[in-house]
Gaussian input, Z-matrix of N, CA and C with variables (Angstrom, degrees):
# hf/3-21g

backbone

0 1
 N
 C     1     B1
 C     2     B2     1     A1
 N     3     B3     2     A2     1     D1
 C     4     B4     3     A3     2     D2
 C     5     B5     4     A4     3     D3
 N     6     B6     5     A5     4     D4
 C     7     B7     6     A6     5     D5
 C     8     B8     7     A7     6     D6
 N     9     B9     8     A8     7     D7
 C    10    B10     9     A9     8     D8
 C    11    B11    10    A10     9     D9
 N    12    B12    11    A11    10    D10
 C    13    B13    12    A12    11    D11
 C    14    B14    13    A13    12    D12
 N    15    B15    14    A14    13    D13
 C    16    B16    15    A15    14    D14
 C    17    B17    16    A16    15    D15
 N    18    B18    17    A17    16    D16
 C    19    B19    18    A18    17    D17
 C    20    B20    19    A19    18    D18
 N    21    B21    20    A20    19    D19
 C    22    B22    21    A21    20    D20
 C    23    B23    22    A22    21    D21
 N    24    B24    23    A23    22    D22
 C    25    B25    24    A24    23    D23
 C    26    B26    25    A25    24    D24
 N    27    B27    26    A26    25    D25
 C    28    B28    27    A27    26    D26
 C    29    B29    28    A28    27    D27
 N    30    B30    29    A29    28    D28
 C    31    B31    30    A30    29    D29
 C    32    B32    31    A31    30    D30
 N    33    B33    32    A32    31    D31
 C    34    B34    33    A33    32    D32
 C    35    B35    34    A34    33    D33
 N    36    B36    35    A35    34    D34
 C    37    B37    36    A36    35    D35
 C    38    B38    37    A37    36    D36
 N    39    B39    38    A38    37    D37
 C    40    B40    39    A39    38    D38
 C    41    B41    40    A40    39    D39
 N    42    B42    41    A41    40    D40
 C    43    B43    42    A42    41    D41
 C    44    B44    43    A43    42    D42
 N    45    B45    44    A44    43    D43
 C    46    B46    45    A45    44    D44
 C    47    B47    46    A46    45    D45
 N    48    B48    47    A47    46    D46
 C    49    B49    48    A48    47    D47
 C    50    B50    49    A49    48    D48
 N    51    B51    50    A50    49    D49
 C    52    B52    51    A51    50    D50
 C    53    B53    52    A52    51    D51
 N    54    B54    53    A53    52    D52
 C    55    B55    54    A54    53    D53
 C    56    B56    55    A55    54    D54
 N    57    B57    56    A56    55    D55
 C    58    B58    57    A57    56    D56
 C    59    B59    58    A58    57    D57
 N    60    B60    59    A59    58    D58
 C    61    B61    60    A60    59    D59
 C    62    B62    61    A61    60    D60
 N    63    B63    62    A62    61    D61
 C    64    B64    63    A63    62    D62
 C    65    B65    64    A64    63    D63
 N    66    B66    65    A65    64    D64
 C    67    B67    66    A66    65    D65
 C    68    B68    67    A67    66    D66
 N    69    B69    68    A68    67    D67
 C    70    B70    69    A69    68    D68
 C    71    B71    70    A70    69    D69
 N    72    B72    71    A71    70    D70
 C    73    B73    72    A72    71    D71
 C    74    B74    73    A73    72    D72
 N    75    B75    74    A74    73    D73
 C    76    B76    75    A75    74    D74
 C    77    B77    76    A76    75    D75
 N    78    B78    77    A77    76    D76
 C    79    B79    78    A78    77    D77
 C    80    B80    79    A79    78    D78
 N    81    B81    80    A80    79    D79
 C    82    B82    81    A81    80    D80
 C    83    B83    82    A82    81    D81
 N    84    B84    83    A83    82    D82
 C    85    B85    84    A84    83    D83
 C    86    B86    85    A85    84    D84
 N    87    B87    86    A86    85    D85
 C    88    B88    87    A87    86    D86
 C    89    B89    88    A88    87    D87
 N    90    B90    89    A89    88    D88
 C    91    B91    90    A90    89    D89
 C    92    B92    91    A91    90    D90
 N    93    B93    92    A92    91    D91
 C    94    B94    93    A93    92    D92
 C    95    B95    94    A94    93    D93
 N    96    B96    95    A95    94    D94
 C    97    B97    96    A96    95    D95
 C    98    B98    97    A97    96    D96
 N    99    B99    98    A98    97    D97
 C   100   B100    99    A99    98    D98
 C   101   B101   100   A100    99    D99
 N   102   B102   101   A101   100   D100
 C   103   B103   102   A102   101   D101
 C   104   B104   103   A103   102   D102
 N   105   B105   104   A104   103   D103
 C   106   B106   105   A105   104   D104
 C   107   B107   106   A106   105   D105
 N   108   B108   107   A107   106   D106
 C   109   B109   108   A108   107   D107
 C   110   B110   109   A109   108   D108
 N   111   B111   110   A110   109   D109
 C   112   B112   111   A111   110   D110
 C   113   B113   112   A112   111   D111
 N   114   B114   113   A113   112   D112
 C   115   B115   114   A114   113   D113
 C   116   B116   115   A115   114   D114
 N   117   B117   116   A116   115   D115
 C   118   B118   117   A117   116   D116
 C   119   B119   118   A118   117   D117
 N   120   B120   119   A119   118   D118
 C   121   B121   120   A120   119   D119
 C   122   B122   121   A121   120   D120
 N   123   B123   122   A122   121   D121
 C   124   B124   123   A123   122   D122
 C   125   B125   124   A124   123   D123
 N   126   B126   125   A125   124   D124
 C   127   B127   126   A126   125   D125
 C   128   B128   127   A127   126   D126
 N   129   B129   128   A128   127   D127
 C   130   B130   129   A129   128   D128
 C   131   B131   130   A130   129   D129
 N   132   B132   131   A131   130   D130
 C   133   B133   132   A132   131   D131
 C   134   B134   133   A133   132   D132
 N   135   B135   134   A134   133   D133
 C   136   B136   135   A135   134   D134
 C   137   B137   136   A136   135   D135
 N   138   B138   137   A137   136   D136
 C   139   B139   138   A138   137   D137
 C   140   B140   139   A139   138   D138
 N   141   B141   140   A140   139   D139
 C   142   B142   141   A141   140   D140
 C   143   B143   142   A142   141   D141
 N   144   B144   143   A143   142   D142
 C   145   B145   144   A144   143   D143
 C   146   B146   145   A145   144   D144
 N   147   B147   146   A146   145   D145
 C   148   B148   147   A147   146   D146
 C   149   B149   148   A148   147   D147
 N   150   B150   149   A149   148   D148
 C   151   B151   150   A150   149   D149
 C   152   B152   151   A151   150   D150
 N   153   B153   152   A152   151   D151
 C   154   B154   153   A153   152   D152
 C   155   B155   154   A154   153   D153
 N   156   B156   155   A155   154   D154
 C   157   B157   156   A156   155   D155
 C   158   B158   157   A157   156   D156
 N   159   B159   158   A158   157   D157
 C   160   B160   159   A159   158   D158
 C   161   B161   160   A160   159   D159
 N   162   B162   161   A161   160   D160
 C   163   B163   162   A162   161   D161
 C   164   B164   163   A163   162   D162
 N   165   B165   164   A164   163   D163
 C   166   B166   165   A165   164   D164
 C   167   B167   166   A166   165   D165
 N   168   B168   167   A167   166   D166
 C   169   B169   168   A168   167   D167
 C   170   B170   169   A169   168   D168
 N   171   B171   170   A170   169   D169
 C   172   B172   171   A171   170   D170
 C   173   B173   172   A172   171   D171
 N   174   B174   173   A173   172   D172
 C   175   B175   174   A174   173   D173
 C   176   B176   175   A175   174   D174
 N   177   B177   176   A176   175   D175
 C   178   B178   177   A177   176   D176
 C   179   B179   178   A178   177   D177
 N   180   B180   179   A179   178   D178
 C   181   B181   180   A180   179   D179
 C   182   B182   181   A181   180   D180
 N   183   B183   182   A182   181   D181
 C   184   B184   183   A183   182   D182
 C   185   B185   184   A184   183   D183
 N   186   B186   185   A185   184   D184
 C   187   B187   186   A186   185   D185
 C   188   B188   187   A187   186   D186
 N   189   B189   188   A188   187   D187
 C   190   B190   189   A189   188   D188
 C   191   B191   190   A190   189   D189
 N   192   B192   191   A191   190   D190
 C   193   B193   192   A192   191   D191
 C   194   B194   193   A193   192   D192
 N   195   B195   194   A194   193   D193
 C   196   B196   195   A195   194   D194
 C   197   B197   196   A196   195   D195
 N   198   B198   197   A197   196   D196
 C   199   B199   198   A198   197   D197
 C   200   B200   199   A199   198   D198
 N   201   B201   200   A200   199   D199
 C   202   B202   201   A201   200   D200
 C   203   B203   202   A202   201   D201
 N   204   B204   203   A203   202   D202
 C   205   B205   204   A204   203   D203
 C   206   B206   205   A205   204   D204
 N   207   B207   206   A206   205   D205
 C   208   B208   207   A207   206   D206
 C   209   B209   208   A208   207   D207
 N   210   B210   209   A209   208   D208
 C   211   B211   210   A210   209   D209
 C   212   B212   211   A211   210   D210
 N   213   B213   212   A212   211   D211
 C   214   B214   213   A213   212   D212
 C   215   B215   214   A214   213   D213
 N   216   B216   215   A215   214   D214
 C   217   B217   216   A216   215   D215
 C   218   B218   217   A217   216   D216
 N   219   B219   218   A218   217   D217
 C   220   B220   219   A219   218   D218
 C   221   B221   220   A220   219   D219
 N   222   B222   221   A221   220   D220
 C   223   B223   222   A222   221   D221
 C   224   B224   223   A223   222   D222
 N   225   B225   224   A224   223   D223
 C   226   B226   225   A225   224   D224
 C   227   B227   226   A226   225   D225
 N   228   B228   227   A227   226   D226
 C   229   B229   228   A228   227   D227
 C   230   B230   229   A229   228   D228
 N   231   B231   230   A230   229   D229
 C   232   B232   231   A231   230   D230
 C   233   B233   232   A232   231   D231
 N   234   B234   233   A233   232   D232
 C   235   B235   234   A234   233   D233
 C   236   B236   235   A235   234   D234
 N   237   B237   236   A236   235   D235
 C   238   B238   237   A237   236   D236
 C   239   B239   238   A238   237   D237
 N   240   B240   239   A239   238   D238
 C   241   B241   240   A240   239   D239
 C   242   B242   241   A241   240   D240
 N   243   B243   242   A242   241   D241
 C   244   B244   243   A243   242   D242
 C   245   B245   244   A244   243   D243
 N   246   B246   245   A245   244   D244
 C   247   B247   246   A246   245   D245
 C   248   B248   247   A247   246   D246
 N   249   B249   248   A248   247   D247
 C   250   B250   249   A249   248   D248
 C   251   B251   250   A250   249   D249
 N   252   B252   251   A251   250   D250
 C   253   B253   252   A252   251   D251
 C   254   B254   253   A253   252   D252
 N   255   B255   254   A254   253   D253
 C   256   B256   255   A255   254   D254
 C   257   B257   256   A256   255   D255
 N   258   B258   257   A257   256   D256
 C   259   B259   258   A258   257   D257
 C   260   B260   259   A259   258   D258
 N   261   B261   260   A260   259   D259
 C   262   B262   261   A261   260   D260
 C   263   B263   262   A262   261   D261
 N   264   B264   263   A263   262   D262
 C   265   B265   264   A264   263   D263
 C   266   B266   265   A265   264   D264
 N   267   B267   266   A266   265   D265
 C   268   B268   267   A267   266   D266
 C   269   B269   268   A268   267   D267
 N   270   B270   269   A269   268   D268
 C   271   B271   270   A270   269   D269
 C   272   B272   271   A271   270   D270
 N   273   B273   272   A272   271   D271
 C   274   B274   273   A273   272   D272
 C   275   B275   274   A274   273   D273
 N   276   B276   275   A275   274   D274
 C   277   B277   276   A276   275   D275
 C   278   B278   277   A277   276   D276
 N   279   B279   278   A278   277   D277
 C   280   B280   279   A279   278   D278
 C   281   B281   280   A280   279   D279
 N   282   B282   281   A281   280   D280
 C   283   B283   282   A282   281   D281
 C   284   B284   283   A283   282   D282
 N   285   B285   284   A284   283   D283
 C   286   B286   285   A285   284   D284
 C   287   B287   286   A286   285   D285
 N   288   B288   287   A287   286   D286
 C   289   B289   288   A288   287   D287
 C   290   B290   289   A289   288   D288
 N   291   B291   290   A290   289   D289
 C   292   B292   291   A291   290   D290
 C   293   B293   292   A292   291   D291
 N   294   B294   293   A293   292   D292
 C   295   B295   294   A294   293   D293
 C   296   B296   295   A295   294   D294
 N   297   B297   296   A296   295   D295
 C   298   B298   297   A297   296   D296
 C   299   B299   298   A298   297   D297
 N   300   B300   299   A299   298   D298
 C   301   B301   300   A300   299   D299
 C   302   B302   301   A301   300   D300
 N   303   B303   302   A302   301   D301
 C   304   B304   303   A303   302   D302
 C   305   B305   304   A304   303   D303
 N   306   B306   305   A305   304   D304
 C   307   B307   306   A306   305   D305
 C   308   B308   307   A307   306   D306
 N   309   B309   308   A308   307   D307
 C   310   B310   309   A309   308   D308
 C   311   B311   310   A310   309   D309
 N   312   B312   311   A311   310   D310
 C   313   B313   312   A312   311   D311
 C   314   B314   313   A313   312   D312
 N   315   B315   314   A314   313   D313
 C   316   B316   315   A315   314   D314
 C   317   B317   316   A316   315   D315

   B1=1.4500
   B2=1.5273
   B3=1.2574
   B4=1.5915
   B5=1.6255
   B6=0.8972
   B7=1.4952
   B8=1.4687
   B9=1.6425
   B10=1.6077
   B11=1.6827
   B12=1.5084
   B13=1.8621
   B14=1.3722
   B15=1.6531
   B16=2.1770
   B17=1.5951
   B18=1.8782
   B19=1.3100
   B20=1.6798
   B21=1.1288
   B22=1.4224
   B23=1.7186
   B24=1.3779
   B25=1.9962
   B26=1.0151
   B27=1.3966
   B28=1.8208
   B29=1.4791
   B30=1.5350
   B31=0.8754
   B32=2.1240
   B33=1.6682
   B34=1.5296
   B35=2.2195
   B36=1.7792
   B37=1.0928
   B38=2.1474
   B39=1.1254
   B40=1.5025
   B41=1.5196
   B42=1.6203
   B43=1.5127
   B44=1.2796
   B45=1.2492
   B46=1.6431
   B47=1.2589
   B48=1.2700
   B49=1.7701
   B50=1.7514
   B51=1.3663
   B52=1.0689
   B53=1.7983
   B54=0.9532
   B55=2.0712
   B56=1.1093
   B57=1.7907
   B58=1.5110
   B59=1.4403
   B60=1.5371
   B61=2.3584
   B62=1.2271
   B63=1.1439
   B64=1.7303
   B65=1.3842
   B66=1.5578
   B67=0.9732
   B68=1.5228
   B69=1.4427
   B70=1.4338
   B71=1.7395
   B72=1.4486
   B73=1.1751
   B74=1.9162
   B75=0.9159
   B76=1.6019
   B77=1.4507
   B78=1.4650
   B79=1.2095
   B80=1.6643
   B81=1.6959
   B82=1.7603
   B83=1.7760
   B84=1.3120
   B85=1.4579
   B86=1.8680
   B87=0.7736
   B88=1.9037
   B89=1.4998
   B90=0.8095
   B91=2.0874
   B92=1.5221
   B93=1.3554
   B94=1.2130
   B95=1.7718
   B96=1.6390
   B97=1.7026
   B98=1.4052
   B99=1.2154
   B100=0.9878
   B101=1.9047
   B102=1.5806
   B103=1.8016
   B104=1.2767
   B105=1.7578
   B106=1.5453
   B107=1.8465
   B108=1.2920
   B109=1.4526
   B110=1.1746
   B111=1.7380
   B112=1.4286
   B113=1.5460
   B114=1.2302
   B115=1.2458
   B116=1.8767
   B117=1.2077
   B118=1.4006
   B119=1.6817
   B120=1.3170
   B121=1.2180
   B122=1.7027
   B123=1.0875
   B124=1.0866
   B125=1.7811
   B126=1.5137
   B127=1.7825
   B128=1.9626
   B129=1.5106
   B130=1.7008
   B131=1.3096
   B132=1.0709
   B133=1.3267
   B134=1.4753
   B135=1.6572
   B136=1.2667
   B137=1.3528
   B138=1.3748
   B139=1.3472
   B140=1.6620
   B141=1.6660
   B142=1.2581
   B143=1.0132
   B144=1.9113
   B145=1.3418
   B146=1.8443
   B147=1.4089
   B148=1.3320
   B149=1.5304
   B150=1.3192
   B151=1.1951
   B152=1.3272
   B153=1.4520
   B154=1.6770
   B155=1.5412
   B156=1.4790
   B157=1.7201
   B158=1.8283
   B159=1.0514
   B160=1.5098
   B161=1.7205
   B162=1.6847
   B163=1.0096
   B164=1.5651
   B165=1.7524
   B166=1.9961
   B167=1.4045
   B168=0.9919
   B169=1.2573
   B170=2.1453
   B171=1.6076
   B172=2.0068
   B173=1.9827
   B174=0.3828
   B175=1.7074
   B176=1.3946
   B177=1.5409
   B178=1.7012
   B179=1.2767
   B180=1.8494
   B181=1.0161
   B182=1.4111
   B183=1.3301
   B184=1.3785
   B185=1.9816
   B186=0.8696
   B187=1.4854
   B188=1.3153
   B189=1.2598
   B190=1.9231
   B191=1.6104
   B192=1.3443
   B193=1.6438
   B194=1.4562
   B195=1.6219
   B196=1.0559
   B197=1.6895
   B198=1.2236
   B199=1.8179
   B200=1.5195
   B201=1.2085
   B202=1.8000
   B203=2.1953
   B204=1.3813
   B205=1.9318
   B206=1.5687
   B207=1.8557
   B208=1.7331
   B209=1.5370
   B210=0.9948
   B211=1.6675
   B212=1.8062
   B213=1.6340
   B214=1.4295
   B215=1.4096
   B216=1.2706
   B217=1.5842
   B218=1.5791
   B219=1.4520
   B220=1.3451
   B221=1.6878
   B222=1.3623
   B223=1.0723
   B224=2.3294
   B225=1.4953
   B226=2.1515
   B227=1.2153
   B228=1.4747
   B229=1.2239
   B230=2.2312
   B231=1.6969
   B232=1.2580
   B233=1.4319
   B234=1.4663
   B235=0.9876
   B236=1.9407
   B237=1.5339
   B238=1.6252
   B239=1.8506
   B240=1.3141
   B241=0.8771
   B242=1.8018
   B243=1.3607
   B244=1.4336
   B245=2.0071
   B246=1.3287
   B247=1.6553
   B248=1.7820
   B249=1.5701
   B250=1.5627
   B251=1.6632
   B252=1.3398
   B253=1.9500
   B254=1.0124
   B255=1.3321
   B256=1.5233
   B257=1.6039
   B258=1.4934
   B259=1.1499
   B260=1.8128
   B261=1.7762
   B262=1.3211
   B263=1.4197
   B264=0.9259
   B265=1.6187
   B266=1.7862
   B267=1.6182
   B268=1.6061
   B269=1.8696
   B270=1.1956
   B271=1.8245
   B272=1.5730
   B273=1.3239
   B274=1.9349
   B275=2.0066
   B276=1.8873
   B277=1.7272
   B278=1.4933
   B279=1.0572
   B280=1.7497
   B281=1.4639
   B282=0.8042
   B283=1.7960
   B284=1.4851
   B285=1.2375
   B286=1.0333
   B287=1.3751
   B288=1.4155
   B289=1.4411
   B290=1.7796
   B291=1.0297
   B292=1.6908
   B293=1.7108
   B294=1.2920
   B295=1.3162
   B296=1.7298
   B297=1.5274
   B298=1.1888
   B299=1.8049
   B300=1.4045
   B301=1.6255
   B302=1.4603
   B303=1.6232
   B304=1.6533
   B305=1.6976
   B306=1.2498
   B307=1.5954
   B308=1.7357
   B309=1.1779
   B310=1.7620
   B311=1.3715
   B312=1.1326
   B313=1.1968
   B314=1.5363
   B315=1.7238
   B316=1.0915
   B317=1.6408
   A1=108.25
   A2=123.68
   A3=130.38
   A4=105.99
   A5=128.05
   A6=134.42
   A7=88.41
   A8=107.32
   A9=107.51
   A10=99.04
   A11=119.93
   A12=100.68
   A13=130.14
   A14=95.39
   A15=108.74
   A16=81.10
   A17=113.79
   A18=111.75
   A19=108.50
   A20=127.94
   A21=127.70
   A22=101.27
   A23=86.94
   A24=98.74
   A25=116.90
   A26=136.11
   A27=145.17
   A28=89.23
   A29=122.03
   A30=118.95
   A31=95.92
   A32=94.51
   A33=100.13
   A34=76.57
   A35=95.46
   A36=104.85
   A37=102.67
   A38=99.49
   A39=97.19
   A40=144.89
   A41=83.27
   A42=102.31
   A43=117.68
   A44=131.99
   A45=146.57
   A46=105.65
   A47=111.67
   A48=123.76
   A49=101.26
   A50=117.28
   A51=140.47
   A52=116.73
   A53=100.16
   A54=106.03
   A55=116.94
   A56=114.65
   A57=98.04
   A58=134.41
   A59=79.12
   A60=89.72
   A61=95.79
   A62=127.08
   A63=107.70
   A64=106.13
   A65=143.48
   A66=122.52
   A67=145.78
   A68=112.29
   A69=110.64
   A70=96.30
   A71=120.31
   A72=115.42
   A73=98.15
   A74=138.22
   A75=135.99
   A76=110.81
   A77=137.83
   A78=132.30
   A79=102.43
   A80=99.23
   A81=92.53
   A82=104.58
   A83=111.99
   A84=114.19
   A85=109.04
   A86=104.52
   A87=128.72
   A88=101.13
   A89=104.26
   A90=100.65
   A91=111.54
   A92=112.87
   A93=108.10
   A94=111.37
   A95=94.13
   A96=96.31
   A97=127.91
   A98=101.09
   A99=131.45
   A100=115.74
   A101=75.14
   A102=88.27
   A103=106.77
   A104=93.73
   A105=113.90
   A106=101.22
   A107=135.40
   A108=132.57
   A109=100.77
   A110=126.67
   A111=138.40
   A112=110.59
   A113=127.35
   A114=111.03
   A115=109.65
   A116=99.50
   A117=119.41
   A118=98.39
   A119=124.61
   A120=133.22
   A121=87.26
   A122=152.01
   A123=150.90
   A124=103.70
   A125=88.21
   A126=89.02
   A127=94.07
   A128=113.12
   A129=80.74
   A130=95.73
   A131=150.45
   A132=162.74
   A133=110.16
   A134=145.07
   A135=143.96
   A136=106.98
   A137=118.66
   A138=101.71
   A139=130.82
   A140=99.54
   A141=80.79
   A142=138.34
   A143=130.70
   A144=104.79
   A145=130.37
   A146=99.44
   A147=115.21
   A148=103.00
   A149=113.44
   A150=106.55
   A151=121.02
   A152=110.76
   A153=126.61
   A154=104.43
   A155=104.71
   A156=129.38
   A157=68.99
   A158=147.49
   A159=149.30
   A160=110.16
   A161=115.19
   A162=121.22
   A163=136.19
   A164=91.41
   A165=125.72
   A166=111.37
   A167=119.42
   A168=113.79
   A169=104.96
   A170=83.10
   A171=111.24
   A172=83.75
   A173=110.85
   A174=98.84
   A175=112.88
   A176=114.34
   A177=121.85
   A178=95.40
   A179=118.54
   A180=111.98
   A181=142.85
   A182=121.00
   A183=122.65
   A184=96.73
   A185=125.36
   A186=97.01
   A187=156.42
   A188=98.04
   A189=95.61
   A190=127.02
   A191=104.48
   A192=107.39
   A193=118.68
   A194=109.22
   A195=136.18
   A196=119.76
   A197=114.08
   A198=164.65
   A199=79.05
   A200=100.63
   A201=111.20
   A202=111.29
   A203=73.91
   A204=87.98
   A205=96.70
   A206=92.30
   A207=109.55
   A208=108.29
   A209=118.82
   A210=127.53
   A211=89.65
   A212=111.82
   A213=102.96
   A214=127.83
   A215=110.38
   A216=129.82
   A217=129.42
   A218=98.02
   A219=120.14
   A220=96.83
   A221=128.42
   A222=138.41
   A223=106.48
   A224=70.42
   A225=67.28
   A226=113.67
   A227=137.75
   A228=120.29
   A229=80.44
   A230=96.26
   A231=104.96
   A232=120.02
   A233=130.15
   A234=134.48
   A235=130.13
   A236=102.22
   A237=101.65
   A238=75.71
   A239=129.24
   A240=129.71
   A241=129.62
   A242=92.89
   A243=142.69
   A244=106.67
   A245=105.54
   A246=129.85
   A247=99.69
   A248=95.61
   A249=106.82
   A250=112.73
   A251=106.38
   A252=95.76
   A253=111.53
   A254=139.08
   A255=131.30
   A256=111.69
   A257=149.39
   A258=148.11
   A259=83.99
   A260=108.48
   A261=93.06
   A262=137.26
   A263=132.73
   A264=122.51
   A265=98.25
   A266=101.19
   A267=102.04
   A268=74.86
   A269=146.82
   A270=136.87
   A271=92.07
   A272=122.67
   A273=117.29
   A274=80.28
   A275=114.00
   A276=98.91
   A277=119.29
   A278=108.55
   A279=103.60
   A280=98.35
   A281=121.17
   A282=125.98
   A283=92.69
   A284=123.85
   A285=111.87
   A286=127.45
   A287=123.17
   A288=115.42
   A289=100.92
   A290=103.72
   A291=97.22
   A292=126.31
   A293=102.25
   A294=107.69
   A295=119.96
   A296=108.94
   A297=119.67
   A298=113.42
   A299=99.82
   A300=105.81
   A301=109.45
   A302=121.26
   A303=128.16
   A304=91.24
   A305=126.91
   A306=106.48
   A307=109.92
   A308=104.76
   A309=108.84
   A310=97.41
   A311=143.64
   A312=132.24
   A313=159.75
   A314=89.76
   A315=118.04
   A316=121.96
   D1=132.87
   D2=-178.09
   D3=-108.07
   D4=17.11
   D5=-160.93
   D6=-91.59
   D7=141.84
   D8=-162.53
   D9=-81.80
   D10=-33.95
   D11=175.84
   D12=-60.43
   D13=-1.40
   D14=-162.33
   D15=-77.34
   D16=-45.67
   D17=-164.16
   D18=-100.44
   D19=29.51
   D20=165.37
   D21=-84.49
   D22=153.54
   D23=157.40
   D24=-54.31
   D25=141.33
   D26=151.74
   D27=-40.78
   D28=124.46
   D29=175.73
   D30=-107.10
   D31=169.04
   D32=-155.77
   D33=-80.15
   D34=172.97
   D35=-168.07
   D36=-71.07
   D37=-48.16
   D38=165.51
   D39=-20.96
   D40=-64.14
   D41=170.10
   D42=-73.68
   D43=-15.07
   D44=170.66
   D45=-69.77
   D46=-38.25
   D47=-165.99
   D48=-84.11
   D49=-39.79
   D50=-178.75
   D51=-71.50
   D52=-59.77
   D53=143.87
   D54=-36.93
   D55=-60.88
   D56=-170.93
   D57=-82.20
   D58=-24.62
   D59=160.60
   D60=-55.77
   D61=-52.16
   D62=-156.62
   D63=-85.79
   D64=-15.15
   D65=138.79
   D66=-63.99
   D67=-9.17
   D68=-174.46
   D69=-95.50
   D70=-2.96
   D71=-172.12
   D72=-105.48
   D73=-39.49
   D74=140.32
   D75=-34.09
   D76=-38.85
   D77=-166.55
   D78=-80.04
   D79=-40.76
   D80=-172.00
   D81=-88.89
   D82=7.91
   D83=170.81
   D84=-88.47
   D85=-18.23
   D86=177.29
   D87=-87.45
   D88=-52.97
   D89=166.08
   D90=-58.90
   D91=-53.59
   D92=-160.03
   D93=-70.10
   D94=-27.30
   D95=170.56
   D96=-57.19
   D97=-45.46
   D98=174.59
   D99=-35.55
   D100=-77.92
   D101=160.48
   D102=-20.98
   D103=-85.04
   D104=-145.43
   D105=-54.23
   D106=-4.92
   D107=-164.00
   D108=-94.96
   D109=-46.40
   D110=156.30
   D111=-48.04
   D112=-27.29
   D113=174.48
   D114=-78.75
   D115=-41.68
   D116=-165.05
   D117=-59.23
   D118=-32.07
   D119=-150.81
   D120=-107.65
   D121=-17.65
   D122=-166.71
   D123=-95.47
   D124=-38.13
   D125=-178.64
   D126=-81.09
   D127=-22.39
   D128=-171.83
   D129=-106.74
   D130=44.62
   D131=102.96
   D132=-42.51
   D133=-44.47
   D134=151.72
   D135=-53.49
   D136=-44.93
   D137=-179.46
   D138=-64.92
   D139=-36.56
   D140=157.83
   D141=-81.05
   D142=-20.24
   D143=172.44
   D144=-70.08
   D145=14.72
   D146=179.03
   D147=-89.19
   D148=-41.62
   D149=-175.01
   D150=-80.41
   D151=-11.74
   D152=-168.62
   D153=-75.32
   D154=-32.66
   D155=-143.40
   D156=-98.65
   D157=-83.56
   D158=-146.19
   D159=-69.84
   D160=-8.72
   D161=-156.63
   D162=20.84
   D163=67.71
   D164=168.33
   D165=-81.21
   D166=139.55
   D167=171.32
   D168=-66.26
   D169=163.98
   D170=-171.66
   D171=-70.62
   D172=3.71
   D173=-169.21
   D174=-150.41
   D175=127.83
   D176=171.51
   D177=-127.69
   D178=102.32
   D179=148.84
   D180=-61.74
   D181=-12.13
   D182=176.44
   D183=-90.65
   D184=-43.82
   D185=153.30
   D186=-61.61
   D187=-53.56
   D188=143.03
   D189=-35.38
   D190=-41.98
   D191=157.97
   D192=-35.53
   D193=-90.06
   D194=152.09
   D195=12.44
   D196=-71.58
   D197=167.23
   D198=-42.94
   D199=-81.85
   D200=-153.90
   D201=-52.18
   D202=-29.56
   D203=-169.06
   D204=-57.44
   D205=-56.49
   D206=-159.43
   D207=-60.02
   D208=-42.22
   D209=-158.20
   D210=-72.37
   D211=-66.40
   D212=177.02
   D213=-42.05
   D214=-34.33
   D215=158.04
   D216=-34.33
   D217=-44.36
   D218=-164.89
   D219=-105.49
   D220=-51.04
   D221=171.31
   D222=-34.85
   D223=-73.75
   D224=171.79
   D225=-58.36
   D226=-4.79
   D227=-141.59
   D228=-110.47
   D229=-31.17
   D230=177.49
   D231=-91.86
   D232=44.61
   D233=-165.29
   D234=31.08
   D235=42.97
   D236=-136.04
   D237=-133.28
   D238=122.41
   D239=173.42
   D240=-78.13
   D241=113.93
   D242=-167.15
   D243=-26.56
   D244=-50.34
   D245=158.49
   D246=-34.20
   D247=-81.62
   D248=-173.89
   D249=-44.53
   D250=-53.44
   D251=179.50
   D252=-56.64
   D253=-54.24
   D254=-176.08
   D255=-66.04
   D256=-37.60
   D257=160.88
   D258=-37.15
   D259=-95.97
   D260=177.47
   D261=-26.74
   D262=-14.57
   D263=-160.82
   D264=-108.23
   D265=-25.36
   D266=-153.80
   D267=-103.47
   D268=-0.02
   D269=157.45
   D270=-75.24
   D271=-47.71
   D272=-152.27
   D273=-63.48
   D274=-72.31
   D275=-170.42
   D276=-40.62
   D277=-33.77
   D278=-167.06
   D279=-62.73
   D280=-24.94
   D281=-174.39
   D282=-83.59
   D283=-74.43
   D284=-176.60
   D285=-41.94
   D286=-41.03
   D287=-176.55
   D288=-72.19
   D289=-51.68
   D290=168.73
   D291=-30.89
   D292=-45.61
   D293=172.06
   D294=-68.56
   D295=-45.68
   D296=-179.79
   D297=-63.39
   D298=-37.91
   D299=172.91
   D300=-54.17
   D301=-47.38
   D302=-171.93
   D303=-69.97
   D304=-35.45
   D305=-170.96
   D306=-85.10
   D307=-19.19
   D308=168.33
   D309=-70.35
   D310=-57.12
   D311=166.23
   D312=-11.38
   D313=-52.06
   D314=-173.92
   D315=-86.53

């Protein structure tokens, strides 16, 4: 077997216990993201049919700006490197404008 736990140390019972708190507490932090993206995506799903209905364009670059400043903002402010939120932030718009393009569409 090559599987890396066949070749880990017996770990003591503690530290096993201590692993698995900290994984079941990462697992319900992965739910809760989760959530919160379905929520996030539900409100910009209104936005676009607002914007479809007013005929705005799928995309505000000076908000996405905006977005991009704040989150990096908040990102340093959360010890959370500043690079990573905006990669993240600028995958969540691209979806979004994607979505908003299919509801201009439709």
């Amino acid at each position: 077997m090559n599987d890396s736990a066949a070749n880990a140390p017996a770990l003591d019972a503690s530290v096993r216990a201590e692993l698995n708190r900290l994984r079941d507490s990462i697992d319900n932090i992965d739910a809760a993201v989760i959530h919160m993206l379905a929520e996030r995506f539900k409100c910009t799903q209104q936005v676009g049919h607002l914007k479809a209905a007013h005929r705005m364009p799928p995309a505000d670059p000076a908000r996405e700006a905006r977005q991009i400043a704040r989150l990096r903002e908040l990102a340093e402010n959360a010890k959370l490197d500043p690079a990573f939120a905006e990669k993240f932030l600028n995958f969540i718009v691209a979806e979004v404008i994607r979505h908003h393009e299919t509801i201009a569409r439709a």
